[in-house]
VMD Tcl script that draws the C-alpha trace (Angstrom):
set ca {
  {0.00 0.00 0.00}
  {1.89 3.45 -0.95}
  {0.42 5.06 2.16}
  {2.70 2.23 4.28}
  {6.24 3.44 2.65}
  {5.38 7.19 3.20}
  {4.23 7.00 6.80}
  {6.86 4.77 7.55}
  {9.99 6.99 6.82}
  {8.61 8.82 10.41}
  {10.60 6.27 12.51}
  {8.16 6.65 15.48}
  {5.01 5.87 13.21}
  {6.95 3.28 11.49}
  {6.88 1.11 14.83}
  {3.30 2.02 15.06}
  {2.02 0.61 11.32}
  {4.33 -2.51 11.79}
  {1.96 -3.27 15.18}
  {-1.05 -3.35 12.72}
  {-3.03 -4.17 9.44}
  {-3.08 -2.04 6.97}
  {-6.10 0.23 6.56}
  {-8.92 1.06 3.84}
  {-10.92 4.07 3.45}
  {-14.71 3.97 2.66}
  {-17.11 6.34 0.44}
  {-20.46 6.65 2.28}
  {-23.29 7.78 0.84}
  {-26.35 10.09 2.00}
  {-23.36 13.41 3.26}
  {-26.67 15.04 5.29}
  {-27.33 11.58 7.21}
  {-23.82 10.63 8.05}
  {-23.34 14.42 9.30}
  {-26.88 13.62 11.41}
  {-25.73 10.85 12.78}
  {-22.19 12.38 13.40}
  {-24.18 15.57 15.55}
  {-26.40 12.62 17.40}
  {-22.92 10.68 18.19}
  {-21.12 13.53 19.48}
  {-20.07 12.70 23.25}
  {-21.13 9.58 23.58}
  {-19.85 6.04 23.38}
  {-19.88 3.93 19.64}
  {-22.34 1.48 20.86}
  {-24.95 4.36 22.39}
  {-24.04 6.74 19.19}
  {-25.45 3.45 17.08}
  {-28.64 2.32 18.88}
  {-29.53 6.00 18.68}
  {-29.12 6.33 15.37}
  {-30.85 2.79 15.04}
  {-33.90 4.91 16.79}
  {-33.58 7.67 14.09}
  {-33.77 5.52 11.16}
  {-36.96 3.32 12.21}
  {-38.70 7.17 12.33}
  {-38.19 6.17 8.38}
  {-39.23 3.35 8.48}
  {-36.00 1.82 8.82}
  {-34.89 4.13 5.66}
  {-32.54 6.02 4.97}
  {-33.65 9.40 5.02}
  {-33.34 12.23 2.41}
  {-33.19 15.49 4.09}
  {-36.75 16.50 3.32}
  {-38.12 13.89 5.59}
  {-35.67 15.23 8.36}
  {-36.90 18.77 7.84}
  {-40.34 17.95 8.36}
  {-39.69 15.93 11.60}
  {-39.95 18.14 14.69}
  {-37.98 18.29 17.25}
  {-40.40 16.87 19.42}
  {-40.21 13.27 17.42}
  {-36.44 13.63 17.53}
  {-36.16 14.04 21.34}
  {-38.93 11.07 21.36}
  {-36.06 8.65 20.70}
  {-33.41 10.56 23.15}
  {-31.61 13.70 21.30}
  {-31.21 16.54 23.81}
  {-33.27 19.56 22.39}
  {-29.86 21.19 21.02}
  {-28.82 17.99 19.01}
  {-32.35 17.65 17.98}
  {-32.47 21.43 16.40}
  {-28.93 20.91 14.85}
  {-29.92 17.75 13.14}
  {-33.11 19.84 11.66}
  {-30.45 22.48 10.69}
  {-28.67 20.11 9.08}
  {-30.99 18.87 6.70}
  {-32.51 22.60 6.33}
  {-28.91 23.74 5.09}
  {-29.00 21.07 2.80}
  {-31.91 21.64 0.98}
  {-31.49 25.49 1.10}
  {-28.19 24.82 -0.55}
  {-29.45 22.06 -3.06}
  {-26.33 19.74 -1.56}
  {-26.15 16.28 -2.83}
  {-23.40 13.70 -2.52}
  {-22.27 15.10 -6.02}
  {-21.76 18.13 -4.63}
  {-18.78 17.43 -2.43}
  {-16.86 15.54 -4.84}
  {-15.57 18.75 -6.36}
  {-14.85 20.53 -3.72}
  {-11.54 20.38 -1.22}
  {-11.24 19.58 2.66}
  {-10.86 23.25 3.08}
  {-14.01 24.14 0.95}
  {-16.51 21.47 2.50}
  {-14.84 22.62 6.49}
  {-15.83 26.32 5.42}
  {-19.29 25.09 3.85}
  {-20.61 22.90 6.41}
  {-19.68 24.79 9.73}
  {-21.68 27.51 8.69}
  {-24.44 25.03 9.84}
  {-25.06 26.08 13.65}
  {-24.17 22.82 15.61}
  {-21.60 21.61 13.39}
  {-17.74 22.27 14.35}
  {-14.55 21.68 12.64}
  {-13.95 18.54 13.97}
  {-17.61 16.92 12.96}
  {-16.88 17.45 9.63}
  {-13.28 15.96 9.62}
  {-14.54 13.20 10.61}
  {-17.12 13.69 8.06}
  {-13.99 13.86 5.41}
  {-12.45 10.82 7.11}
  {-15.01 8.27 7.13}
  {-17.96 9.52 4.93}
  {-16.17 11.34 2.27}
  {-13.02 8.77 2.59}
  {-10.13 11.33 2.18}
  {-6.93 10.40 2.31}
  {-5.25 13.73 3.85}
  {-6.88 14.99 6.77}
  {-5.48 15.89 10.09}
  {-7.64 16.40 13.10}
  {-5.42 18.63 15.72}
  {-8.18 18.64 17.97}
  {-9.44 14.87 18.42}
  {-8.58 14.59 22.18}
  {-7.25 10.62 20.65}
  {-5.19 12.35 18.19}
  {-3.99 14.30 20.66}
  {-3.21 11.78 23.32}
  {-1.41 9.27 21.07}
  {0.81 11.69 19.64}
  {2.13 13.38 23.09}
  {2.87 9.43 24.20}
  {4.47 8.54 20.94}
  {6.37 11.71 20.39}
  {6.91 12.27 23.66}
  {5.60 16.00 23.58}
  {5.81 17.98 26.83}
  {2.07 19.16 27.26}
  {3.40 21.95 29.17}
  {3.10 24.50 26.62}
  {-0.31 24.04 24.78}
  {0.62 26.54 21.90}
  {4.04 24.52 21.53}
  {2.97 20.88 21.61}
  {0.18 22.54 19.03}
  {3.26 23.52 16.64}
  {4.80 20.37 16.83}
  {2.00 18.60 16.14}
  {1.32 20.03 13.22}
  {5.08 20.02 12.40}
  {4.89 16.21 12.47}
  {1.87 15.70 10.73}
  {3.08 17.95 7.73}
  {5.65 15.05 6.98}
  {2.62 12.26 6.62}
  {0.80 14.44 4.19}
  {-0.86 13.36 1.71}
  {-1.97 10.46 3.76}
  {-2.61 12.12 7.11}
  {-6.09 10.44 7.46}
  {-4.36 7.51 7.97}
  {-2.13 8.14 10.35}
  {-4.94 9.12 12.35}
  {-6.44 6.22 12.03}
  {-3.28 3.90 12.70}
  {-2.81 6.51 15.97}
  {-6.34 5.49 17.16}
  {-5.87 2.23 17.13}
  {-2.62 2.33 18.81}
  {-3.74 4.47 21.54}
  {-7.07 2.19 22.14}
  {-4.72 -1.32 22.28}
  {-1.97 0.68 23.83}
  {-1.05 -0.80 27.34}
  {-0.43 2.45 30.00}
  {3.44 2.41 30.31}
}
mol new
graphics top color blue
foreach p $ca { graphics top sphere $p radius 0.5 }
foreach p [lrange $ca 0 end-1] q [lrange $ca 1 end] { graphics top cylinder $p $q radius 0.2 }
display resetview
């Protein structure tokens, strides 16, 4: 896989990708859903995220909705199956900002990281890191680097052994580091994940 040789001249990561399988990337369809269920997910374990979202689609039917049918659901409905009132009205926003903006899954195949960040967090509820993840596992990009994923974040102080002292340093370096992965930052981040989750505390 040409992502393997390029990670692997950082010696540190190197160590890291040899623990470990290599990765794939996936293109999802349905952008508005995935960034739905991405606002539902937010704070709250995988396996609560998914039962919610289980919840969500059997208001469908057991569908997959198009963002129409999400518009027209109120927010009572939504917090019916256990969205707090703010995730409910962001997931309403979501699907509002879709259709005001004609968006399909055509739409984003055009357009760069930086151009879909700058779109979508216009959207009131969604932040820069819900739609990197968005890019990451919807969108399956290959280069994107999430400074702010509290994982991210944690694997690379360990690894790199970066003093957390100095927020605004260990910030620099980070970025510093992951400038060297490009164009296959994505998964880096994903090999760092996985490290940190089967990672024994030294």
């Amino acid at each position: 896989m040409d992502y393997i040789s390029h990670l692997s001249k950082d010696k540190k990561l190197k160590k890291v990708l040899e623990q470990q399988q290599p990765l794939q990337l996936h293109h999802r369809h349905n952008v508005c859903l995935r960034l739905c269920a991405s606002i539902m997910g937010q704070q709250l374990s995988t396996k609560v995220a998914k039962i919610l979202f289980e919840r969500f689609l059997i208001l469908y039917g057991g569908q997959e909705p198009q963002p129409q049918q999400i518009a027209a659901t109120t927010i009572e409905v939504l917090r019916g199956i256990g969205l707090s009132n703010a995730k409910a009205a962001y997931v309403i926003n979501v699907a509002q900002f879709a259709i005001d903006n004609k968006l399909t899954d055509a739409t984003f195949e055009t357009m760069s990281n930086e151009e879909i960040i700058q779109l979508l967090t216009q959207i009131k509820g969604v932040g820069k890191w819900t739609v990197e993840m968005l890019l990451m596992f919807t969108l399956g990009r290959e280069d994107v680097f999430s400074i702010d994923d509290y994982g991210i974040q944690t694997a690379m102080k360990k690894l790199y052994k970066l003093d957390d002292n100095n927020k605004k340093e260990v910030r620099q370096k980070m970025l510093a580091i992951a400038a060297k992965w490009s164009p296959y930052r994505t998964f880096a981040c994903l090999h760092l994940w996985q490290w940190k989750d089967n990672k024994p505390d030294a």
